[in-house]
C-alpha atoms as a printed R data frame, in Angstrom:
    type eleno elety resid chain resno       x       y       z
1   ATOM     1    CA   UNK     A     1  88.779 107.522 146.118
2   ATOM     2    CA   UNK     A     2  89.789 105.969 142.879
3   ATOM     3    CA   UNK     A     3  93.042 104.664 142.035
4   ATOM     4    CA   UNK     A     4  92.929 104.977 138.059
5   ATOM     5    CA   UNK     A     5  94.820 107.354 136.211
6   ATOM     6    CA   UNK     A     6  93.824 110.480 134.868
7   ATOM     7    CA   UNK     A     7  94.200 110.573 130.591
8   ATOM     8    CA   UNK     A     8  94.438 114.160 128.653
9   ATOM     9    CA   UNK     A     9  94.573 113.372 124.564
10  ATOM    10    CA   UNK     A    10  95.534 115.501 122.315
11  ATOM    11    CA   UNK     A    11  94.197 115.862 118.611
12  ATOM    12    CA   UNK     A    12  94.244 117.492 115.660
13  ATOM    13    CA   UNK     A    13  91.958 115.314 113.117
14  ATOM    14    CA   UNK     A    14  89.444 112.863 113.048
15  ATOM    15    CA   UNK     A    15  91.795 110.841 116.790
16  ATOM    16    CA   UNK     A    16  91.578 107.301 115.726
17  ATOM    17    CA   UNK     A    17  94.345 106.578 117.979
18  ATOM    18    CA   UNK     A    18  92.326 108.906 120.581
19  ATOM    19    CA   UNK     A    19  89.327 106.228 119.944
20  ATOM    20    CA   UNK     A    20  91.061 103.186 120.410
21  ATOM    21    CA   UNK     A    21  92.837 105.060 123.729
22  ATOM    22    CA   UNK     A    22  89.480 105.611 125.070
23  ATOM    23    CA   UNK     A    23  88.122 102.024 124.487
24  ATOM    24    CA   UNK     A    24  90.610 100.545 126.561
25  ATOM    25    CA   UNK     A    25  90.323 102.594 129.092
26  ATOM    26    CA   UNK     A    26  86.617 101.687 129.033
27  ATOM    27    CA   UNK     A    27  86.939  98.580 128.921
28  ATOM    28    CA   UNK     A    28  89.475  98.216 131.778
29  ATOM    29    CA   UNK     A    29  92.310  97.258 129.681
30  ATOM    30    CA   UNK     A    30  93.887 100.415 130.872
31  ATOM    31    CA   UNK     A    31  93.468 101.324 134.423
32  ATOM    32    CA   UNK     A    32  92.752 104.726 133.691
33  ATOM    33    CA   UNK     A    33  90.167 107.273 132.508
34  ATOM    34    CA   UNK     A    34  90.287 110.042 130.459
35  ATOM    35    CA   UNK     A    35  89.677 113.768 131.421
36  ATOM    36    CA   UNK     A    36  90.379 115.679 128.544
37  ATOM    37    CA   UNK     A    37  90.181 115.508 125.028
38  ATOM    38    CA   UNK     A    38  91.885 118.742 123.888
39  ATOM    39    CA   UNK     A    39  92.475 120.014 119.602
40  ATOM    40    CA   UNK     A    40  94.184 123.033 118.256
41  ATOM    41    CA   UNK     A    41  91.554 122.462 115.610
42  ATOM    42    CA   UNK     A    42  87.906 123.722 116.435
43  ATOM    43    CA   UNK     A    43  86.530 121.820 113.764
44  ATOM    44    CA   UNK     A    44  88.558 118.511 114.176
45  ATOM    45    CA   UNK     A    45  86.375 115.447 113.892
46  ATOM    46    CA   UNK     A    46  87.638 113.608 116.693
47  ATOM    47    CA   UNK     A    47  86.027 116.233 119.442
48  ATOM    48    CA   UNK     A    48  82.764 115.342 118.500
49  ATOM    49    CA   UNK     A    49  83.327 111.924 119.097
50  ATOM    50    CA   UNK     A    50  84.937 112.547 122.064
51  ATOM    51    CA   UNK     A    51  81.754 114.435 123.740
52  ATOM    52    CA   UNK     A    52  79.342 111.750 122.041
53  ATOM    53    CA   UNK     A    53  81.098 109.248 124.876
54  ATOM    54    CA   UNK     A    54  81.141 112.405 127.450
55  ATOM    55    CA   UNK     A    55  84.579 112.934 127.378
56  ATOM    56    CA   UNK     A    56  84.929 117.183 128.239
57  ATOM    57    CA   UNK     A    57  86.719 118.757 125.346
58  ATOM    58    CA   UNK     A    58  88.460 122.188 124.471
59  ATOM    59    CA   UNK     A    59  89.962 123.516 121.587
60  ATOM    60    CA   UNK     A    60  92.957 126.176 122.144
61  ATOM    61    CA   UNK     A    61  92.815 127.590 118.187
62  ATOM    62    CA   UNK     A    62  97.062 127.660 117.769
63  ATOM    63    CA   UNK     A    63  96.037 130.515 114.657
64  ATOM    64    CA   UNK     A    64  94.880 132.638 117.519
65  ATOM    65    CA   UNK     A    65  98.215 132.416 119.538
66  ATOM    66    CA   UNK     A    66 101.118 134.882 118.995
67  ATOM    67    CA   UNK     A    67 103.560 132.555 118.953
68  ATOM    68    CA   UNK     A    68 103.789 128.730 119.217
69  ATOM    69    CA   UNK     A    69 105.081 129.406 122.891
70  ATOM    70    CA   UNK     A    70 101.950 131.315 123.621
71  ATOM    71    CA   UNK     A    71  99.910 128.852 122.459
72  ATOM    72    CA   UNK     A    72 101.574 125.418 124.541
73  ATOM    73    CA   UNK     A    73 101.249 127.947 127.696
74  ATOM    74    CA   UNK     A    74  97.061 128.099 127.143
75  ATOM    75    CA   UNK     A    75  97.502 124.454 126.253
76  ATOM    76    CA   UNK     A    76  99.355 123.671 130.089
77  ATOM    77    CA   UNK     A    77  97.120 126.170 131.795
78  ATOM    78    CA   UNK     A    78  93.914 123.831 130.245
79  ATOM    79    CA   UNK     A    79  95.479 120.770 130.615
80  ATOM    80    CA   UNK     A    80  96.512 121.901 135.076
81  ATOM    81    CA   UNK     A    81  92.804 121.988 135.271
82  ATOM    82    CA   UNK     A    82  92.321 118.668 135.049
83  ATOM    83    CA   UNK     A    83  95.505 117.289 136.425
84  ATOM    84    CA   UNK     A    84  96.651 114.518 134.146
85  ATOM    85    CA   UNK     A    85  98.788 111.978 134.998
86  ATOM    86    CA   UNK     A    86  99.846 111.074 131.258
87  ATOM    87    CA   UNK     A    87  99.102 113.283 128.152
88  ATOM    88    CA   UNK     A    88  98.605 110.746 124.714
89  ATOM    89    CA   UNK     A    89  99.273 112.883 121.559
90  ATOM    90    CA   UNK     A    90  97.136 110.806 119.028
91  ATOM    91    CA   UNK     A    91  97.582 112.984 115.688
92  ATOM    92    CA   UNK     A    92  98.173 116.107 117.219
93  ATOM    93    CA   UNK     A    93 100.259 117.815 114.357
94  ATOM    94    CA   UNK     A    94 102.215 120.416 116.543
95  ATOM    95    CA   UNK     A    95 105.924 120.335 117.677
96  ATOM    96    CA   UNK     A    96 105.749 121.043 121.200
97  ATOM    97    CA   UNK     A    97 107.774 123.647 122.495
98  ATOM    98    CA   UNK     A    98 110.816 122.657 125.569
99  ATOM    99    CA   UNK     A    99 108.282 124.703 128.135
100 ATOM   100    CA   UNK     A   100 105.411 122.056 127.367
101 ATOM   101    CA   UNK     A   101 107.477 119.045 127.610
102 ATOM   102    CA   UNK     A   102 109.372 120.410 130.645
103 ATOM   103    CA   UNK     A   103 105.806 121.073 132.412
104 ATOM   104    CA   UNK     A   104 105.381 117.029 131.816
105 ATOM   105    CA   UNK     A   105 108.512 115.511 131.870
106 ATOM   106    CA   UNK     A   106 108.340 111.757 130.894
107 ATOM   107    CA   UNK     A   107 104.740 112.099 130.699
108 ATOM   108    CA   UNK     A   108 104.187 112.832 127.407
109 ATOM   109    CA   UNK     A   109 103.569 109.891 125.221
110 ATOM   110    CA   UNK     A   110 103.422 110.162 121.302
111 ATOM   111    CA   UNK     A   111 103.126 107.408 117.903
112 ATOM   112    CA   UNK     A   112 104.771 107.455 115.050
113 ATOM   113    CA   UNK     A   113 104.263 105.769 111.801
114 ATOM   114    CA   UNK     A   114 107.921 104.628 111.305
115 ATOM   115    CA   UNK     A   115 110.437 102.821 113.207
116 ATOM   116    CA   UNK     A   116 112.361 105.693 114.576
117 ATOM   117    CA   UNK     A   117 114.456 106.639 114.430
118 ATOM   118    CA   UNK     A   118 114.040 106.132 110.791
119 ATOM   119    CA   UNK     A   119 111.411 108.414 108.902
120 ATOM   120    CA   UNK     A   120 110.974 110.935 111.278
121 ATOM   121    CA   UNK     A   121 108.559 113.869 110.875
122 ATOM   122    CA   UNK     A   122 106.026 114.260 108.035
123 ATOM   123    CA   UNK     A   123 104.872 111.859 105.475
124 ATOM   124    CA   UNK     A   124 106.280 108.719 107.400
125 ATOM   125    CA   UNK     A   125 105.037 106.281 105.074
126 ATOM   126    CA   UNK     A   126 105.784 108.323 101.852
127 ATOM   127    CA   UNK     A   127 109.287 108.482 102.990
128 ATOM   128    CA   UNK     A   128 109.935 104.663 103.598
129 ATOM   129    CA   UNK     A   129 108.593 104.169 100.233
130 ATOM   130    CA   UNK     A   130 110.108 106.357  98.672
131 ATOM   131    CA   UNK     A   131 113.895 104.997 100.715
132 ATOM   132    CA   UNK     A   132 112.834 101.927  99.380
133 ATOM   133    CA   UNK     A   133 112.600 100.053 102.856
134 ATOM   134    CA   UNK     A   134 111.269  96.733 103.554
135 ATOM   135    CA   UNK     A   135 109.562  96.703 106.687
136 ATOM   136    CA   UNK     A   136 108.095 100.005 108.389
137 ATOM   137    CA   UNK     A   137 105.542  99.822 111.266
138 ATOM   138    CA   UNK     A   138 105.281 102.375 113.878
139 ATOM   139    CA   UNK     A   139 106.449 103.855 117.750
140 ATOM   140    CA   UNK     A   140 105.174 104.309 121.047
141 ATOM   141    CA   UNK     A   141 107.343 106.807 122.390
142 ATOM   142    CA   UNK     A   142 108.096 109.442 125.078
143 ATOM   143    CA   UNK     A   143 108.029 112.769 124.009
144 ATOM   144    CA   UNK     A   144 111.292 115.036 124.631
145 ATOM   145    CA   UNK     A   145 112.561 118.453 123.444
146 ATOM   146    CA   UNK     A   146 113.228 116.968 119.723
147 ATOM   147    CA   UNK     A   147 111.124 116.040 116.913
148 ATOM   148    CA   UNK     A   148 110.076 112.003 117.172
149 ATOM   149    CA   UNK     A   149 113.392 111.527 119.782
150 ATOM   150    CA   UNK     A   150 112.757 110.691 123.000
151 ATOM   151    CA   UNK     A   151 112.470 107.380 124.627
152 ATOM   152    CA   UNK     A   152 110.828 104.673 123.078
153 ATOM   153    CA   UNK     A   153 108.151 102.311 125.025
154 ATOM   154    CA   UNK     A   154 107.739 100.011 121.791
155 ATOM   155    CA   UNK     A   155 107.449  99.362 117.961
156 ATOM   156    CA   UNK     A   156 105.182  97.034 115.718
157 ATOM   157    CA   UNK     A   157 106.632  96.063 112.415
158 ATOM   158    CA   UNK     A   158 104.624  96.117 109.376
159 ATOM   159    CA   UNK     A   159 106.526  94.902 105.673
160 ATOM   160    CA   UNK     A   160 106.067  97.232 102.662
161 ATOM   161    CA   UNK     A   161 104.706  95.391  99.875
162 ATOM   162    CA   UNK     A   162 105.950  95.686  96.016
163 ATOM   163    CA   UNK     A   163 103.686  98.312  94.537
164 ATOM   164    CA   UNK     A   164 102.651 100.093  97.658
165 ATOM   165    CA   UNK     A   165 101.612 102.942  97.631
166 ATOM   166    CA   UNK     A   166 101.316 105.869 100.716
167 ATOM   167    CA   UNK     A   167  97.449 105.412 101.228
168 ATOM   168    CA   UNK     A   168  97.823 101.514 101.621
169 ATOM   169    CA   UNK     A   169 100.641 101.766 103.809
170 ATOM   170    CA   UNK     A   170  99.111 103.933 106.275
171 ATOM   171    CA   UNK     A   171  96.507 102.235 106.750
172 ATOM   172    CA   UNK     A   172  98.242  99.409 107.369
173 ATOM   173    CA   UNK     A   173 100.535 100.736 110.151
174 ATOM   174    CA   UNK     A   174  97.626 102.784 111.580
175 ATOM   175    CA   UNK     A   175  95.794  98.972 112.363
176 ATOM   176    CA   UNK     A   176  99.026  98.209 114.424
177 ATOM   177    CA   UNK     A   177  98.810 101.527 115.943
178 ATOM   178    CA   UNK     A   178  95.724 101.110 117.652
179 ATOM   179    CA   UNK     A   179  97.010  98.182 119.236
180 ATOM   180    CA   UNK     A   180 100.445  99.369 119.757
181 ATOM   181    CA   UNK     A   181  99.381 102.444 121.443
182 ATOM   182    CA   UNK     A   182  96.696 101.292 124.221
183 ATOM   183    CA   UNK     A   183  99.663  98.439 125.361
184 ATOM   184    CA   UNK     A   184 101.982 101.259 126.055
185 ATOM   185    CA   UNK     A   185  99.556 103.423 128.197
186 ATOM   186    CA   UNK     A   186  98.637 100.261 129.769
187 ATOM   187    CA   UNK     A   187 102.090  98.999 130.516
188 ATOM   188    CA   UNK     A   188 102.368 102.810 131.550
189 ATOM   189    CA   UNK     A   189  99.370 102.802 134.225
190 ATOM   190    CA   UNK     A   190 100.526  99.120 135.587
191 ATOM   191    CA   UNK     A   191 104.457 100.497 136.814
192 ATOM   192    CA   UNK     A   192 105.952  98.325 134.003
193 ATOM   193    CA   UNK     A   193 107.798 100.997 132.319
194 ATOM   194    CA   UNK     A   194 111.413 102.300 133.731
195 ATOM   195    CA   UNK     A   195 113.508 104.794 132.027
196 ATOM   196    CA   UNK     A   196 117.503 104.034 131.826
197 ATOM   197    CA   UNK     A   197 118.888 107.093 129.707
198 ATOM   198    CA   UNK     A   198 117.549 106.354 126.366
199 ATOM   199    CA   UNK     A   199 115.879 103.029 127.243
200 ATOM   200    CA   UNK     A   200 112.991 102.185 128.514
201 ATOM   201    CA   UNK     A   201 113.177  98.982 130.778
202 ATOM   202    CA   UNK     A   202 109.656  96.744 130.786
203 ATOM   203    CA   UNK     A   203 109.593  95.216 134.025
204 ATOM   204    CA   UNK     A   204 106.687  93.371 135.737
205 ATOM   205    CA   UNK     A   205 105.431  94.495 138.748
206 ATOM   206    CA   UNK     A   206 106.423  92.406 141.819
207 ATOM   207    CA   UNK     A   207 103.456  90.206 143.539
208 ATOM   208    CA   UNK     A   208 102.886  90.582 146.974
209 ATOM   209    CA   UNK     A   209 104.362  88.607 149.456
210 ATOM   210    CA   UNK     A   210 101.976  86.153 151.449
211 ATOM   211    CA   UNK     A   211 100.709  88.143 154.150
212 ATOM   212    CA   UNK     A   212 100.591  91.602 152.503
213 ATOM   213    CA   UNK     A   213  98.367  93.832 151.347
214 ATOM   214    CA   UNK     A   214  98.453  93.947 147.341
C-alpha cells in the first residue's frame, strides 16, 4: 500500500500554481500524488492540462448552484470521493463557505499574491501599487472561515520597482509562487508543519534512533 498523500486542486483559470503542484509531486519533491483536479469553470484552461498528464477532473459549474452553500456541498460530496488528505486552492476565485472549511479543517491550503495580511482579496498587486509599498511577494497559507486569514505556512518577498505597473508585478510574484507553494505542500506531506494558534511552527522531523525502524 502506498504511503504518499492524496492531492485535490482546485482551479478556476489556466492553474499555473496547479502545474507547478503537480510537477513536484511527480518528481518526488512532494511525497504525494494528486487525485483530483476540480474547477467551478467548465471551460477553465487548466483542466485540460490536468487530463493531458491523467490527472481525473470535474467541474461543479457554481452558476448552476442555488446558493454558494449549495454549491461547496457538491464541491465536498466530489472531493469525499476521492479522499484527500490536503486540498491546494491554486486560483480558485471562490470564498469558501464555514461548511467547506469545517469539512477540512487545517487542510485547506491557499496563495496569495501579497504579504498578508496586507492586500488582501482582489487585485493584490494593483493594491500594493497603488499603497505605494516597497516590497510585496506572496503567502502560503491555511485556509479558515475569513477571506486570506488563516494560518500562514510561509511568504517570499518580491520589491516593487519605480514604474511598475500591475501586469509586471504579477508576474513577478507568480515566479516566487511556484516555488513558494510546492515547499509548503512538501513541508506539509514530510510532518514539518505544527499549528500554535495563529502560528505555524516548522519543525524537522526527528531521525530514528539506531535500532529502529524509520
Amino acid at each position: 500500500m502506498s504511503d504518499r498523500g492524496r492531492v485535490a486542486i482546485l482551479i478556476s483559470g489556466r492553474g499555473s500554481n496547479m502545474q507547478s503542484l503537480v510537477r513536484a509531486m511527480r518528481d518526488g519533491t512532494i511525497a504525494a500524488d494528486p487525485v483530483l483536479v476540480l474547477s467551478n469553470k467548465p471551460r477553465a484552461e487548466g483542466l485540460a492540462w490536468a487530463e493531458a498528464e491523467g490527472i481525473p477532473t470535474a467541474v461543479v459549474d457554481h452558476r448552476h448552484a442555488a446558493s454558494r452553500e449549495a454549491h461547496d456541498a457538491a464541491v465536498v460530496d466530489r472531493l469525499r470521493e476521492v479522499r484527500p488528505d490536503l486540498i491546494c486552492l491554486a486560483g480558485y476565485m471562490r470564498l469558501l463557505s464555514p461548511a467547506f472549511v469545517q469539512a477540512y479543517p487545517m487542510r485547506i491550503l491557499n496563495i496569495h499574491p501579497s504579504l498578508l495580511p496586507s492586500f488582501p482579496g482582489l487585485h493584490a498587486p494593483r493594491q500594493a501599487i497603488e499603497y505605494g509599498a516597497r516590497v510585496s511577494g506572496c503567502t502560503v497559507h491555511f485556509v479558515d472561515e475569513q477571506c486570506d486569514h488563516g494560518p500562514i505556512v510561509l511568504q517570499e518577498s518580491v520589491p516593487l520597482r519605480d514604474g511598475d505597473e500591475e501586469e509586471a508585478l504579477a508576474a513577478r510574484i507568480l515566479q516566487r509562487e511556484h516555488h513558494a507553494y510546492p515547499e509548503a505542500v512538501r513541508a506539509f506531506f514530510a510532518g514539518e508543519l505544527e499549528i500554535e494558534g495563529r502560528r505555524v511552527v516548522r519543525t524537522v522531523p526527528s531521525a530514528p534512533t539506531p535500532g529502529e525502524c524509520a
